[in-house]
Structures are given as C-alpha cells and as structure tokens.
KOLDO-391747 format. One record per residue: residue number from 1; residue in three letters; x negated, y, z of N, C-alpha, C, O in turn. Coordinates in nm, 2 decimals. Atoms other than C-alpha are relative to their C-alpha. Last residue first. Example, Ala and Ser with C-alpha at 12.3 -4.5 7.8 and 13.67 -1.06 7.14 Angstrom:
<pts>
[pt 2 SER [0.09 -0.11 0.00] [-1.37 -0.11 0.71] [0.08 0.11 0.08] [0.03 0.22 0.09]]
[pt 1 ALA [-0.09 -0.12 0.00] [-1.23 -0.45 0.78] [-0.09 0.12 0.00] [-0.19 0.12 0.07]]
</pts>
This chain:
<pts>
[pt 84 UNK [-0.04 -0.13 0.10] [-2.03 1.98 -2.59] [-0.06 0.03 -0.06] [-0.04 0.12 -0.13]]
[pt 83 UNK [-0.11 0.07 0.09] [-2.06 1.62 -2.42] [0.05 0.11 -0.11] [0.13 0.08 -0.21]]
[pt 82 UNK [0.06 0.07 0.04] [-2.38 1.68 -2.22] [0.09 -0.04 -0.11] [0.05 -0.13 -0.19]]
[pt 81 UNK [0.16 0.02 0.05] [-2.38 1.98 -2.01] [-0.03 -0.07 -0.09] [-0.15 -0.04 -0.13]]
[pt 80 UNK [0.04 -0.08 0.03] [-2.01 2.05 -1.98] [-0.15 0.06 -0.08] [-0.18 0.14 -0.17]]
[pt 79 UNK [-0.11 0.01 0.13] [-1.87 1.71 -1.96] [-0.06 0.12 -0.06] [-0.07 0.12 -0.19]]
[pt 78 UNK [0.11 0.06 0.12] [-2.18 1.66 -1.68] [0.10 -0.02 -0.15] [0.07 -0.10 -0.24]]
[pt 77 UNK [0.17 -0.10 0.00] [-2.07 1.95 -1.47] [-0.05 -0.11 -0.18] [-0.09 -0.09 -0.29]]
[pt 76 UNK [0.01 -0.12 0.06] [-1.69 1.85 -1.53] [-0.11 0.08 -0.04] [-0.12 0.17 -0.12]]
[pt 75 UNK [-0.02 0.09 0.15] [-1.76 1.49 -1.45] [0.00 0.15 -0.09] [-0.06 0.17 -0.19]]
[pt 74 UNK [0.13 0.08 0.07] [-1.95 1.61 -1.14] [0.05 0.00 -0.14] [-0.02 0.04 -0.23]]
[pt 73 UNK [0.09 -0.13 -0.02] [-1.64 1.87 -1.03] [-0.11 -0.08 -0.08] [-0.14 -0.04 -0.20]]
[pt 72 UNK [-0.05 -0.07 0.13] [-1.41 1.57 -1.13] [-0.04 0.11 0.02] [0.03 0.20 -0.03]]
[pt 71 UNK [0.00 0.11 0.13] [-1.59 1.30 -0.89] [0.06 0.11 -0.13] [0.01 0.09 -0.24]]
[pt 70 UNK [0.16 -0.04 0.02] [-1.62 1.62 -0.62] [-0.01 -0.11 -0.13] [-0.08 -0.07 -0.23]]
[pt 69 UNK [0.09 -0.17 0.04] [-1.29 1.70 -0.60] [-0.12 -0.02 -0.02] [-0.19 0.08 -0.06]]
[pt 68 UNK [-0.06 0.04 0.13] [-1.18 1.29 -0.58] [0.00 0.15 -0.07] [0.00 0.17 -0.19]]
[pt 67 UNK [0.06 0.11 0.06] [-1.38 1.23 -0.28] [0.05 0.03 -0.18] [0.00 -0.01 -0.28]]
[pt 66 UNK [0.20 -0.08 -0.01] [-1.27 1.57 -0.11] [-0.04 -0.11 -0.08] [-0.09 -0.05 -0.18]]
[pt 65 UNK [-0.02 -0.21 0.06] [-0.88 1.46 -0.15] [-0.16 0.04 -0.07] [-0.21 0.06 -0.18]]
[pt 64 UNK [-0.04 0.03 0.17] [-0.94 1.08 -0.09] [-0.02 0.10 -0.06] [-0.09 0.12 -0.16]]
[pt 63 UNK [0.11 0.02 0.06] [-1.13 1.21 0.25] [0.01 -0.03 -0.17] [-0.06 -0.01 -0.26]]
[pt 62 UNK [0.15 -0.08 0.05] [-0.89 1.40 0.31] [-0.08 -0.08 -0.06] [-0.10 -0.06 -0.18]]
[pt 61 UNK [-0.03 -0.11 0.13] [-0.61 1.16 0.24] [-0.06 0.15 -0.02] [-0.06 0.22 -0.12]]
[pt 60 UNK [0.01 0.03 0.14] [-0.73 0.92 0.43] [0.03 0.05 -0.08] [-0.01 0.01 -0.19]]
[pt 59 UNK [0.14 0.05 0.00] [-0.78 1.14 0.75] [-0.04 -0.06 -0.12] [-0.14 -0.02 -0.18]]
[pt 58 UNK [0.03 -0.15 0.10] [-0.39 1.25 0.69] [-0.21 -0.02 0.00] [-0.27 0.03 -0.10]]
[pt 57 UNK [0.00 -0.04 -0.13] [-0.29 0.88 0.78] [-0.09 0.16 -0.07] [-0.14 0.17 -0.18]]
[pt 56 UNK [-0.02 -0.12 -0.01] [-0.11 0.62 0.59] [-0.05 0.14 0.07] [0.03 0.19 0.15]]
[pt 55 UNK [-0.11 -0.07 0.08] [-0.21 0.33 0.72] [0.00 0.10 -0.05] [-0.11 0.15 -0.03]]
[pt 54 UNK [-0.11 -0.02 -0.15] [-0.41 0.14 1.01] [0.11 0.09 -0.07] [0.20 0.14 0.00]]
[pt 53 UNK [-0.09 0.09 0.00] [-0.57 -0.07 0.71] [0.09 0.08 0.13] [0.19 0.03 0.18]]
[pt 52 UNK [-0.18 -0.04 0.10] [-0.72 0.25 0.57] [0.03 -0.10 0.05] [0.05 -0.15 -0.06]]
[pt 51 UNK [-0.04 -0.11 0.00] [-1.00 0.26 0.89] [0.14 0.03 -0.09] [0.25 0.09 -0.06]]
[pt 50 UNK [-0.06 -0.05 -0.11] [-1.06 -0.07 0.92] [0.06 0.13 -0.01] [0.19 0.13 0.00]]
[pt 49 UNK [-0.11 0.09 -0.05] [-1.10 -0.16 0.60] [0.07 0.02 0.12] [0.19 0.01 0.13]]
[pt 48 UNK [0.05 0.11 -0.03] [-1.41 0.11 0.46] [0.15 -0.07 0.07] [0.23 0.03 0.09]]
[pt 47 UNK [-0.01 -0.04 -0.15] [-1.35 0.49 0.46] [-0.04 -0.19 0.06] [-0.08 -0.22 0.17]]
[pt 46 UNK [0.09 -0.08 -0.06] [-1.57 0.45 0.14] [0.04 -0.03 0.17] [-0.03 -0.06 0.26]]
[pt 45 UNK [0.10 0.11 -0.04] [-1.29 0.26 0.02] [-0.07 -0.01 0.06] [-0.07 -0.10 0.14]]
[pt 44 UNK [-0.09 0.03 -0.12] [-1.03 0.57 0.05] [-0.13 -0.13 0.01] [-0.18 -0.13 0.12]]
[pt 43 UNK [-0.02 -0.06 -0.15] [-1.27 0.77 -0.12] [0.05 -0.06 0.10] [0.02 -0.04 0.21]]
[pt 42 UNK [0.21 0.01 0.00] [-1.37 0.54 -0.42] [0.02 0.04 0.15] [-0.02 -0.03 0.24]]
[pt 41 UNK [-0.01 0.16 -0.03] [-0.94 0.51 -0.46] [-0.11 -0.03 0.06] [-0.11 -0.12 0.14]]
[pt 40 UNK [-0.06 0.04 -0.12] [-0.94 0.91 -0.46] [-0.02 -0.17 0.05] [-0.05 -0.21 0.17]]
[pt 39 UNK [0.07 -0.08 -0.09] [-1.20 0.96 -0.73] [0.05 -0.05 0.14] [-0.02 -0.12 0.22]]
[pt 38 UNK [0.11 0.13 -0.04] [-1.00 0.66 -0.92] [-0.15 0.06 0.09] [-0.25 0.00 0.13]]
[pt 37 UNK [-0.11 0.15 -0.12] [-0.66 0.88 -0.87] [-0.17 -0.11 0.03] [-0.20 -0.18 0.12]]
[pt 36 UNK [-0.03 -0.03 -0.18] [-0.93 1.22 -0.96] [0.10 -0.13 0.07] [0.11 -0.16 0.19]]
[pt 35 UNK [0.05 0.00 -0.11] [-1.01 1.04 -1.27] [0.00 0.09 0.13] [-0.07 0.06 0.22]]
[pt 34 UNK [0.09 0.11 -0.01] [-0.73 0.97 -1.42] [-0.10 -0.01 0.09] [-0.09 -0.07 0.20]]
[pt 33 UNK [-0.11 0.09 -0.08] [-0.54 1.29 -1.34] [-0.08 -0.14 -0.01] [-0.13 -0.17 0.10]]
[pt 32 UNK [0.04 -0.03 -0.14] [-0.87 1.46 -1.48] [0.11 -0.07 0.11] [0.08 -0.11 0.22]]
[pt 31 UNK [0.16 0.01 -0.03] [-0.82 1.27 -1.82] [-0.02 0.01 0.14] [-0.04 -0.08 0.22]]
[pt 30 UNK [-0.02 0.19 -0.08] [-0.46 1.32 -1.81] [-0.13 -0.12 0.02] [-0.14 -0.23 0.06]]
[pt 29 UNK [-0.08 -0.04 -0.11] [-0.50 1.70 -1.84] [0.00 -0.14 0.04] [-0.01 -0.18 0.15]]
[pt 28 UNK [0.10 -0.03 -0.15] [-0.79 1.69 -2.06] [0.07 0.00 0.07] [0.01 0.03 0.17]]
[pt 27 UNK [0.09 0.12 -0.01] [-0.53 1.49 -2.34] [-0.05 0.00 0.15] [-0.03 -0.09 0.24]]
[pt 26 UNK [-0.07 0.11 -0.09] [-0.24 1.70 -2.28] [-0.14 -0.09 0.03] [-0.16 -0.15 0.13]]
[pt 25 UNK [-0.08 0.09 0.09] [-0.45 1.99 -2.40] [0.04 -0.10 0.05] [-0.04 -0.14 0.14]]
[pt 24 UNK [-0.12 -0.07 0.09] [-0.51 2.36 -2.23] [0.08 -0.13 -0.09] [0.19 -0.12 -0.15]]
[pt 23 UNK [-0.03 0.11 0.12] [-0.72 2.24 -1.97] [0.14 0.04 -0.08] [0.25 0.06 -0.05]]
[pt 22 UNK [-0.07 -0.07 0.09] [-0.74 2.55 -1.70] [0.01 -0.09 -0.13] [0.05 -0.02 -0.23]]
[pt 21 UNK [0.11 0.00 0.10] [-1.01 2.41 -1.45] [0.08 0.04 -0.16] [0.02 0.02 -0.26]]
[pt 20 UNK [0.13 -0.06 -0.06] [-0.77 2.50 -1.19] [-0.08 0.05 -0.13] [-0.08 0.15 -0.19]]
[pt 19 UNK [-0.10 -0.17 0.04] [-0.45 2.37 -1.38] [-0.12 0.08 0.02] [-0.16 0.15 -0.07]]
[pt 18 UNK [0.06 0.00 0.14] [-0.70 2.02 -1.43] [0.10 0.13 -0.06] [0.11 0.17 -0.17]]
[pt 17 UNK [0.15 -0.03 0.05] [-0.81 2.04 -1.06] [0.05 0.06 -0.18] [-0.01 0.15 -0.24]]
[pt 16 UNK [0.03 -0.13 -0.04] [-0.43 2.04 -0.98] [-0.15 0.04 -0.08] [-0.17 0.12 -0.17]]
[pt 15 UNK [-0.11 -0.09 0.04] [-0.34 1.75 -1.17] [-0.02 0.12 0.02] [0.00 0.21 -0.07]]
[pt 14 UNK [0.03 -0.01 0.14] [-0.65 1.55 -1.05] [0.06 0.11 -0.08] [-0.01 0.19 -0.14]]
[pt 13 UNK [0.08 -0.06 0.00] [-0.52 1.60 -0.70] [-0.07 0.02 -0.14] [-0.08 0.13 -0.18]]
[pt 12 UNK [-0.04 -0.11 0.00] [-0.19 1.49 -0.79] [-0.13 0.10 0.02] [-0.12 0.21 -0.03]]
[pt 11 UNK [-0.06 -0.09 0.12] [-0.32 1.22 -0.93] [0.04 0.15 0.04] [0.01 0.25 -0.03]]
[pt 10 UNK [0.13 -0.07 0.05] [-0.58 1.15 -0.62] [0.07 0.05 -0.17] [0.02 0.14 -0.24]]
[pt 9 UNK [0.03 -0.15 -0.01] [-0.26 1.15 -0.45] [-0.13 0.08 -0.06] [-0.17 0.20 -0.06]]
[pt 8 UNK [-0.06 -0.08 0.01] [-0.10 0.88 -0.62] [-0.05 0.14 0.02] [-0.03 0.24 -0.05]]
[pt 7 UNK [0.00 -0.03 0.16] [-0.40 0.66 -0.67] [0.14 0.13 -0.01] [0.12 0.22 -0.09]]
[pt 6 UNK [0.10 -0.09 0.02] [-0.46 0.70 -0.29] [0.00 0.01 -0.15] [-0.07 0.10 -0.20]]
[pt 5 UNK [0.05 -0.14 -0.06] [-0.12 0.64 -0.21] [-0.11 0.02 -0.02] [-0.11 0.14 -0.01]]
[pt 4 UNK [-0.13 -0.05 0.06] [-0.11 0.29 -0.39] [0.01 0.18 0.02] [-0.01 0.26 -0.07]]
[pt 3 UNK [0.05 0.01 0.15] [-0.42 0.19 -0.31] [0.08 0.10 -0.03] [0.05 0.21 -0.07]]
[pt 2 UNK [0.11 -0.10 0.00] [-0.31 0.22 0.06] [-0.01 0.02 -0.15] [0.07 0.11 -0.19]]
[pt 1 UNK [-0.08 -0.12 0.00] [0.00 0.00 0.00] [-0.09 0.13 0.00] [-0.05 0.23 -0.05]]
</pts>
C-alpha cells in the first residue's frame, strides 16, 4: 500500500516540478510525473522496511517529496547539459 502512495505522491510532486520548470509539452510533463513517482518510490525505500511498514505517515512523504525533487532537479541539470 506504501508503493502505492509513494507513486501517487511522487506524481503529484513531478506535476508540480513540471508547472515549476514551465514544460510547455504533454510529453515533458509526463516525463517529470514519471520520474518524480519513481524519485518518490527510491525515497520511500531508502526509509528502509521498518520505517514504511508502520504506514502512511507525513515522515514518508517528506522524504518521498525531497527524494523525488532532487531526482528531477539532477535529470533536469543533466537534460540540460547533455541532451540539448
């Protein structure tokens, strides 16, 4: 059930990043929704078993949050530097 919430909220977090970072085409927009849900999933793992098996809990959803802002800050650094 964790998975599940950290793929949801790392979309929503993706979503925002990709108003942020101003993506003007469907594509980039579901790009950074992509990865910010698998930013978030990295994050919630990180917290390790104990920690997300006790639930839902605003602790896993920072760290998903911040895990899944810095995965689409990098991708953005190196989309910028190496792909244009």
């Amino acid at each position: 059930m964790n998975i599940i919430l950290w793929l949801l909220f790392g979309s929503l977090v993706g979503w925002i990043a990709s108003i942020v970072f101003g993506m003007q085409s469907f594509r980039d927009s579901i790009r950074y929704i992509l990865i910010g849900a698998l930013g978030a999933v990295a994050g919630g793992i990180i917290l390790g078993e104990n920690y997300a098996s006790s639930g839902a809990n605003p602790g896993s959803l920072l760290i998903s949050a911040v895990v899944a802002v810095l995965v689409l800050f990098s991708y953005k650094i190196l989309e910028d530097k190496w792909l244009h």
